[in-house]
Legacy VTK file of the C-alpha trace (Angstrom):
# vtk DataFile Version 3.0
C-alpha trace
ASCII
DATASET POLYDATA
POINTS 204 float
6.066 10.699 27.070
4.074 12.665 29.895
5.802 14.711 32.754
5.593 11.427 35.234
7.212 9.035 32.625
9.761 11.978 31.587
10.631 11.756 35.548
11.214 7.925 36.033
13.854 8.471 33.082
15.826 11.031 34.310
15.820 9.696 37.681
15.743 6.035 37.836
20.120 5.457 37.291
19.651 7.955 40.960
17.689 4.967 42.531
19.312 2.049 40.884
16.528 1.318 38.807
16.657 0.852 35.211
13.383 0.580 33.538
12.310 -0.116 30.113
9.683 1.594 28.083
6.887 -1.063 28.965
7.431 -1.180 32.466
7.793 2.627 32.301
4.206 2.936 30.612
2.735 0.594 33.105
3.391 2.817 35.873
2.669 5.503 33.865
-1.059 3.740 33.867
-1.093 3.256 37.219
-0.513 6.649 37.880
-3.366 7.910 35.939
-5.652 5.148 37.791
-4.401 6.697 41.148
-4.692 10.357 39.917
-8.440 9.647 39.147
-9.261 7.699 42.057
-7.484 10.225 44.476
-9.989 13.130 43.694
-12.383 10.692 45.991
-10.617 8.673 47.960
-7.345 10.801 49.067
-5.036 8.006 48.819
-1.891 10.252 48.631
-1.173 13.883 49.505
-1.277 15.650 46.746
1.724 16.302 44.552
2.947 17.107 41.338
3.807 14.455 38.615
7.468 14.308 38.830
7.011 14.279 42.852
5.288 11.251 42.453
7.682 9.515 40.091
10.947 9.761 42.777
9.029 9.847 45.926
6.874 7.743 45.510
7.421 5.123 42.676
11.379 4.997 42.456
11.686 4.926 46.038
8.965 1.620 46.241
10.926 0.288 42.661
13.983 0.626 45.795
13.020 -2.588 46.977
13.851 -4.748 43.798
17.681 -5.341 44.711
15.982 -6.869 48.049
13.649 -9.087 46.096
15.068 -12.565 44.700
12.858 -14.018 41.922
9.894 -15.818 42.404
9.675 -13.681 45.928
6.347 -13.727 48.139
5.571 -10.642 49.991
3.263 -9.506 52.163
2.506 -5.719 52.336
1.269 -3.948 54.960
-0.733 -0.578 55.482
-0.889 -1.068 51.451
-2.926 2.252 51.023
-2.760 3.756 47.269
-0.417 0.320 46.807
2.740 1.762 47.678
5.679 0.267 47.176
4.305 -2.976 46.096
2.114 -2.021 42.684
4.898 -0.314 40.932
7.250 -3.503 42.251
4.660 -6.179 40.873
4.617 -4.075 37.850
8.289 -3.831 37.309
8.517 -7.838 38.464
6.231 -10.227 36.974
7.738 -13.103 39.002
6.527 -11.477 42.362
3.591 -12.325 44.091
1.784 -10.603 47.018
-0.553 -10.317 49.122
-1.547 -6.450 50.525
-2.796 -6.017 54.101
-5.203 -2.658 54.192
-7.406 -2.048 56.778
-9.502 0.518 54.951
-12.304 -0.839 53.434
-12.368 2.037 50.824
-8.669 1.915 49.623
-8.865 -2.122 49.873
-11.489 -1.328 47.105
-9.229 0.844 45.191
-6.807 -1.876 45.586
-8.232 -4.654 43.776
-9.395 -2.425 40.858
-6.141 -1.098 39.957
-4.555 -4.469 40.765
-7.794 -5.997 38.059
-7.124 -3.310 35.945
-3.541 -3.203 35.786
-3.253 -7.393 35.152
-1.857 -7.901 38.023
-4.418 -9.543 40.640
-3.332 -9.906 44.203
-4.985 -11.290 47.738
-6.337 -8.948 49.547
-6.824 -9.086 53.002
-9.217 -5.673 54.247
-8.415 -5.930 57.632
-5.292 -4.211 60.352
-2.217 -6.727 59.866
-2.568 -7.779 63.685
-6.192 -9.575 62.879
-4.862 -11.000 59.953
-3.317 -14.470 59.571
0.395 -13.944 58.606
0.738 -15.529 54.950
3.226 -17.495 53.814
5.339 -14.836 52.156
9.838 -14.560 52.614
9.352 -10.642 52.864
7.371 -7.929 54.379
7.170 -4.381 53.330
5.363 -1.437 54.678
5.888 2.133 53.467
3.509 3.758 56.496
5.318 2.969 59.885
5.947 6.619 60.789
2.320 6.629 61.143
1.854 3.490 63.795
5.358 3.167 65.184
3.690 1.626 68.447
3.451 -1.096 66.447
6.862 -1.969 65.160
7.312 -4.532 67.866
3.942 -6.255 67.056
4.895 -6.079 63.083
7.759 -8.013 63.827
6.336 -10.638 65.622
3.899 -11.026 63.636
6.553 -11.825 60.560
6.533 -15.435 59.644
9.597 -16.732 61.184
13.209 -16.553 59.296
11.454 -13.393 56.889
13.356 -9.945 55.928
11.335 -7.109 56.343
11.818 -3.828 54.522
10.151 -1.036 55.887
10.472 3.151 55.018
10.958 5.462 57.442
13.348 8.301 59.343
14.845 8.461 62.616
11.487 7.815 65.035
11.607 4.266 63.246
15.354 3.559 63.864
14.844 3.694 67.461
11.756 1.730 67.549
13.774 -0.773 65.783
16.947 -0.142 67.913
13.963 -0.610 71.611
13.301 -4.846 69.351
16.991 -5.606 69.579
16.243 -7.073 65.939
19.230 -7.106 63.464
18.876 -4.657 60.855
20.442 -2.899 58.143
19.852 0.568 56.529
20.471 2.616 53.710
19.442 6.469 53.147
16.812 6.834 50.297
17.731 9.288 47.226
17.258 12.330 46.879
16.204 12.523 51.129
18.618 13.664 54.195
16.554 12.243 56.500
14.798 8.650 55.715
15.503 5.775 55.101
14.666 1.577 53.763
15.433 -0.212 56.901
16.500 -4.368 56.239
15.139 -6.109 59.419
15.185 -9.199 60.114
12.537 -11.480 61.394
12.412 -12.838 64.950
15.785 -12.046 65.644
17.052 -11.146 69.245
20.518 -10.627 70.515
LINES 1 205
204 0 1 2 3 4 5 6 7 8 9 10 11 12 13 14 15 16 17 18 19 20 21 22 23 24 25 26 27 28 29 30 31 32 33 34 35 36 37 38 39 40 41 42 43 44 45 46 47 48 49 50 51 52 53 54 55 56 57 58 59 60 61 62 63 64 65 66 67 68 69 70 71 72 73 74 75 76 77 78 79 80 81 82 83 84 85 86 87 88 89 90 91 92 93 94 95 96 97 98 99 100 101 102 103 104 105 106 107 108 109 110 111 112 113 114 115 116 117 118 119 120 121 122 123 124 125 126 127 128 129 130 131 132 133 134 135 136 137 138 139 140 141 142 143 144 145 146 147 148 149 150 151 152 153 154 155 156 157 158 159 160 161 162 163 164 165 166 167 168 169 170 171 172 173 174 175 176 177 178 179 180 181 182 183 184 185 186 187 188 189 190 191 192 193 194 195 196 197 198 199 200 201 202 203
C-alpha cells in the first residue's frame, strides 16, 4: 500500500468514510492517472500524496451521507473531477454528468472517467450555457473562485434539487445575499471551510 492509500486508511473514520480495499485501490488509480496528467495540464496545485488523500479525496468522499442511492448529479467547474470521480468510484449506483468549461481538462475528464470504468456525460462548456440536466443534486468544489455566480448557480438548479457546494466564509454570505435555505457543516481537519447543503429555488 503506497503513501496515498496508507492516508485514506488512517484518515477516512476522521471524515466518516469507511472504505474497503477495492474502492481504496481505485482511487489509488485515479490518483496516479491525475499525478501523470498534472505534469501537463495543472489540474491541481501541487501537493504531496497524503495531502491529496484528506484534502482532496476524503473531503469529495464527504458528500456520500448526502447522496441516496441511485442519485443523479450534476457537477460543476468539474476540473481534475473533484469531488465527483472519487464519489462515482466509491458509489457504483451514482450517475453524473460533469460541467467543465475547459476544453483541456474536459479532455482529461473523459479519459480518466474511460479509463477508470466509469463513463460519464460530459458537457465542455460554463454551467450557465449549458442545459440544466435532469439530476436531484448539484455539487461544485470551485465556488471560491466565481462567487459572482452563486446566485446564477442556483437558479440554474433544476427545481426542488439540494446542492452541495465547498467553500469558507466569502461563500456563506453569498449564500446568506440568495435568502436560500441552507445547512452547513465544517470539513475535517479545516478551521475555516466548509460543505454547504442548499437548497434549490428556495426563498423566504
Amino acid at each position: 500500500m503506497n503513501t496515498f492509500e496508507q492516508s485514506l486508511v488512517s484518515n477516512m473514520g476522521s471524515f466518516g468514510v469507511d472504505l474497503s480495499a477495492e474502492i481504496i485501490a481505485r482511487l489509488g488509480e485515479y490518483y496516479s492517472l491525475l499525478t501523470r496528467w498534472n505534469e501537463r495540464l495543472h489540474l491541481v496545485a501541487p501537493c504531496s500524496p497524503e495531502e491529496f488523500a484528506t484534502r482532496h479525496v476524503l473531503e469529495s468522499l464527504m458528500l456520500l451521507k448526502h447522496l441516496p442511492q441511485e442519485a443523479k448529479i450534476a457537477d460543476i467547474g468539474s476540473g481534475a473531477g473533484l469531488p465527483i470521480i472519487p464519489c462515482l468510484l466509491a458509489r457504483p449506483d451514482l450517475s453524473a454528468t460533469l460541467i467543465e468549461s475547459s476544453q483541456k481538462k474536459s479532455v482529461f475528464l473523459r479519459e480518466a472517467l474511460n479509463q477508470l470504468g466509469r463513463p460519464c456525460p460530459i458537457i465542455p462548456k460554463p454551467f450557465e450555457q449549458a442545459d440544466p440536466p435532469e439530476v436531484s443534486f448539484v455539487t461544485c468544489r470551485a465556488l471560491d473562485q466565481f462567487l459572482n455566480k452563486v446566485s446564477l448557480l442556483i437558479e440554474w438548479s433544476p427545481a426542488g434539487s439540494t446542492l452541495l457546494l465547498y467553500g469558507g466564509g466569502k461563500l456563506r454570505e453569498q449564500l446568506n445575499k440568495t435568502n436560500a435555505k441552507f445547512d452547513e457543516s465544517l470539513i475535517p481537519l479545516s478551521d475555516s471551510r466548509f460543505l454547504f447543503v442548499v437548497s434549490a429555488n428556495y426563498t423566504d
